[in-house]
C-alpha positions as YAML, in Angstrom:
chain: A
units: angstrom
residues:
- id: 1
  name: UNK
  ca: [115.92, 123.63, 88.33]
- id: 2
  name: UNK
  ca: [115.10, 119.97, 88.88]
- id: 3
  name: UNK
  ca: [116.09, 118.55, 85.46]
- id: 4
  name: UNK
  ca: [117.23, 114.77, 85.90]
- id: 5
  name: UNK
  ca: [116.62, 114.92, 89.35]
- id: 6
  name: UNK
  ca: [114.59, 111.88, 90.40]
- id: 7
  name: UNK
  ca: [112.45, 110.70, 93.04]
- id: 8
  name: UNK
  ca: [110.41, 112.49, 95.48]
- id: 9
  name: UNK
  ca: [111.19, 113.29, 98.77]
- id: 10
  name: UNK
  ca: [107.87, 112.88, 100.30]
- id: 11
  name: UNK
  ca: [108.85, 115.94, 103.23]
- id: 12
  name: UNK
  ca: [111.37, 113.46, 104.83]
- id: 13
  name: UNK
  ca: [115.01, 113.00, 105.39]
- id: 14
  name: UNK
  ca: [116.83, 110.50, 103.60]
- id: 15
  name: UNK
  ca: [117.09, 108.06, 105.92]
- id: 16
  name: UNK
  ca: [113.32, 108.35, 107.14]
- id: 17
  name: UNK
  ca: [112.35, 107.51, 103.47]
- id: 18
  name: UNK
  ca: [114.29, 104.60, 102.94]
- id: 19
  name: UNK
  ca: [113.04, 102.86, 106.21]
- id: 20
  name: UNK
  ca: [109.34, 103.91, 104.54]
- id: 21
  name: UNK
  ca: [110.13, 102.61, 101.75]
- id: 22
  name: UNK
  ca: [111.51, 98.88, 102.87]
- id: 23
  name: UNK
  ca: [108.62, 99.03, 105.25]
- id: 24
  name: UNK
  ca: [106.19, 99.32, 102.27]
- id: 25
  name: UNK
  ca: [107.95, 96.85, 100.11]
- id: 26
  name: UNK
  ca: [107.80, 94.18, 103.33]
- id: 27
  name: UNK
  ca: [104.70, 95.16, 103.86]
- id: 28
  name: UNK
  ca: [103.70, 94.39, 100.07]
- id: 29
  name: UNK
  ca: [105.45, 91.21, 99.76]
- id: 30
  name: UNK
  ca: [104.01, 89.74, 102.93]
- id: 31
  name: UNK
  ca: [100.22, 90.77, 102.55]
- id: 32
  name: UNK
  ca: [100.31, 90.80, 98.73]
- id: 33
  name: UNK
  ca: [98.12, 94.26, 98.47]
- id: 34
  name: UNK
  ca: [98.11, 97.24, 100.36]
- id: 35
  name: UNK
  ca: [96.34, 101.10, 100.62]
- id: 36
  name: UNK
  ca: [98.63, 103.85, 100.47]
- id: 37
  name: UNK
  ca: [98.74, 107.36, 99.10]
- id: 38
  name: UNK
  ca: [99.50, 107.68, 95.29]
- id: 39
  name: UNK
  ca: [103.00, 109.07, 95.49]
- id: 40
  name: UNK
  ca: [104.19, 106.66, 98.36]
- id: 41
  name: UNK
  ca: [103.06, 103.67, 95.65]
- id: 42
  name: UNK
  ca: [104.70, 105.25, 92.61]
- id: 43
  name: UNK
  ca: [107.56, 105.54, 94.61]
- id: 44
  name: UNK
  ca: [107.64, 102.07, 96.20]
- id: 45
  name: UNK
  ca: [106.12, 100.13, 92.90]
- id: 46
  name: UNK
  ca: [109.90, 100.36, 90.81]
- id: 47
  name: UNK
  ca: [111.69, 99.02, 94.24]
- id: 48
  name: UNK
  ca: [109.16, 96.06, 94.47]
- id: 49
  name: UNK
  ca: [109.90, 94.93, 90.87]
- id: 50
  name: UNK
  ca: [113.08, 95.02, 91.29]
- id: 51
  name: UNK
  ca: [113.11, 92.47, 94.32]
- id: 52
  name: UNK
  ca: [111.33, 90.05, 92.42]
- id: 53
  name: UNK
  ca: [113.06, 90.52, 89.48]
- id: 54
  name: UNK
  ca: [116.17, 89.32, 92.22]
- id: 55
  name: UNK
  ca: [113.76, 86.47, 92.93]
- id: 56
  name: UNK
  ca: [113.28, 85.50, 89.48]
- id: 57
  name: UNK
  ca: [117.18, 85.22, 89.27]
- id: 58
  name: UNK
  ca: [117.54, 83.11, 92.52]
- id: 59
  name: UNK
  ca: [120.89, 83.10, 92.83]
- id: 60
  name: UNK
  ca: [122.69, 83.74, 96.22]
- id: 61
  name: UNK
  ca: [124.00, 86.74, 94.96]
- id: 62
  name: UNK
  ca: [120.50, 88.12, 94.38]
- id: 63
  name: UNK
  ca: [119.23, 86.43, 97.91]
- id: 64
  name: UNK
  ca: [122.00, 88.40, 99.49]
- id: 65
  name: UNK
  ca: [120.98, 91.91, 97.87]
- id: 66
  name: UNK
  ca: [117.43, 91.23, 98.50]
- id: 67
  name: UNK
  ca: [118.21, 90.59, 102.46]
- id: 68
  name: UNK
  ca: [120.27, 93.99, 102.16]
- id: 69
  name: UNK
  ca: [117.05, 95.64, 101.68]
- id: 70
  name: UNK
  ca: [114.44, 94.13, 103.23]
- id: 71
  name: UNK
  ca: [115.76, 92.63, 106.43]
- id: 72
  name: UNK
  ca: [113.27, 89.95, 107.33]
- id: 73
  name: UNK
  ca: [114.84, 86.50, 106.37]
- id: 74
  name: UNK
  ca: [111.23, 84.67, 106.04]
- id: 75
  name: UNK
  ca: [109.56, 87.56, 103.80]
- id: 76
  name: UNK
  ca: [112.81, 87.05, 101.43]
- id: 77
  name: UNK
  ca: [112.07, 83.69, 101.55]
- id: 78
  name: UNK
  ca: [108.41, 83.91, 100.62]
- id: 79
  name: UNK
  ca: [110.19, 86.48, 97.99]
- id: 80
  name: UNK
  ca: [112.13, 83.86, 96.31]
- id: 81
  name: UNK
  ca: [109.77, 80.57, 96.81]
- id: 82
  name: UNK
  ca: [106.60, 81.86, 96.34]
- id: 83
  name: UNK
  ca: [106.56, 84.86, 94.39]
- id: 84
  name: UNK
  ca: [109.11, 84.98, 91.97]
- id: 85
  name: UNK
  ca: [107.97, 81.21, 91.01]
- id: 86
  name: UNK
  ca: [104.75, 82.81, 90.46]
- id: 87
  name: UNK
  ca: [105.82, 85.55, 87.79]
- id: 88
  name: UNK
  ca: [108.51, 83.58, 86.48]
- id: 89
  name: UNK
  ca: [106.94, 83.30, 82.51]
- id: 90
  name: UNK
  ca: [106.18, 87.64, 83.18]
- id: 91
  name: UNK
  ca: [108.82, 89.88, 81.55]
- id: 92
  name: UNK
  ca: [107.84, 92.37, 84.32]
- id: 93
  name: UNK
  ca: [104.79, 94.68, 85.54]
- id: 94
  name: UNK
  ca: [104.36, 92.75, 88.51]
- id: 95
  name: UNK
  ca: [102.50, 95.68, 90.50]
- id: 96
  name: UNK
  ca: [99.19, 97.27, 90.02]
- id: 97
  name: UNK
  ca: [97.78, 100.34, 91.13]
- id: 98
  name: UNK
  ca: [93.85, 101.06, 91.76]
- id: 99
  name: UNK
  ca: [93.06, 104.33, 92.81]
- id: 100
  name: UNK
  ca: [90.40, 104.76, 95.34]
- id: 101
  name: UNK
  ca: [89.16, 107.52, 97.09]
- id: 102
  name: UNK
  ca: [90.55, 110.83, 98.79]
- id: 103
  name: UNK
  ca: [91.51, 110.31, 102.61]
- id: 104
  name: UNK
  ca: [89.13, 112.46, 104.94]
- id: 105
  name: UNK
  ca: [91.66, 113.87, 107.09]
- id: 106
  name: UNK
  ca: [94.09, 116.40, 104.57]
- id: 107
  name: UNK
  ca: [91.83, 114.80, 100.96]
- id: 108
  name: UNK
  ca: [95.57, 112.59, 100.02]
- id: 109
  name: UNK
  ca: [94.37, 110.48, 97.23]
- id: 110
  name: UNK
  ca: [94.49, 107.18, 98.45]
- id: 111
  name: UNK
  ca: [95.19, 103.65, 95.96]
- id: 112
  name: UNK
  ca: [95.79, 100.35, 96.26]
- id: 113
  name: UNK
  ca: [98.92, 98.57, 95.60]
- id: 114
  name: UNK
  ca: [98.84, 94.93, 94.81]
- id: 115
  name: UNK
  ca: [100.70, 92.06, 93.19]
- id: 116
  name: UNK
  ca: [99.53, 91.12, 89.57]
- id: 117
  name: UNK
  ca: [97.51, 87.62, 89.63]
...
């Protein structure tokens, strides 16, 4: 039985999701919005919150345990100057998800994932 278990393991190893999953989360901070399937950006939407939440705190603590994850020096600098500014009065919820169609090729329900204006 699965109780407490959580997470989804989305037919990958371990390490196979957690490279998806900073991949998604750069990919979200540096184009502000992207199309994914719907359990890839349930998945991905509690990691992105977190790194701005480390934004909103700015220390170099938080700088440091953002750069652990995602591993591109400018995108945690957009992170921390642009973003977190940005949802600095916002208590959280930073993320929104639109669904929007079924893909064509195996019918995955496809939404978009995008940063909160």
């Amino acid at each position: 039985m699965r109780h407490a278990v959580d997470g989804r393991k989305l037919s990958r190893t371990t390490e196979q999701r957690w490279a998806l999953y900073r991949n998604l989360v750069s990919d979200l901070i540096r184009y502000e919005k992207i199309v994914t399937t719907e359990e890839k950006a349930k998945e991905v939407r509690g990691l992105v919150e977190k790194m701005i939440t480390l934004g909103k705190e700015g220390s170099l603590a938080s700088r440091r345990r953002a750069l652990a994850f995602i591993t591109d020096k400018k995108l945690v600098g957009k992170l921390f100057g642009e973003l977190a500014p940005r949802f600095k009065e916002r208590p959280g919820g930073y993320t929104r998800i639109i669904k929007l169609r079924r893909r064509v090729g195996d019918g995955a329900p496809l939404v978009q994932l995008e940063m909160v204006e």
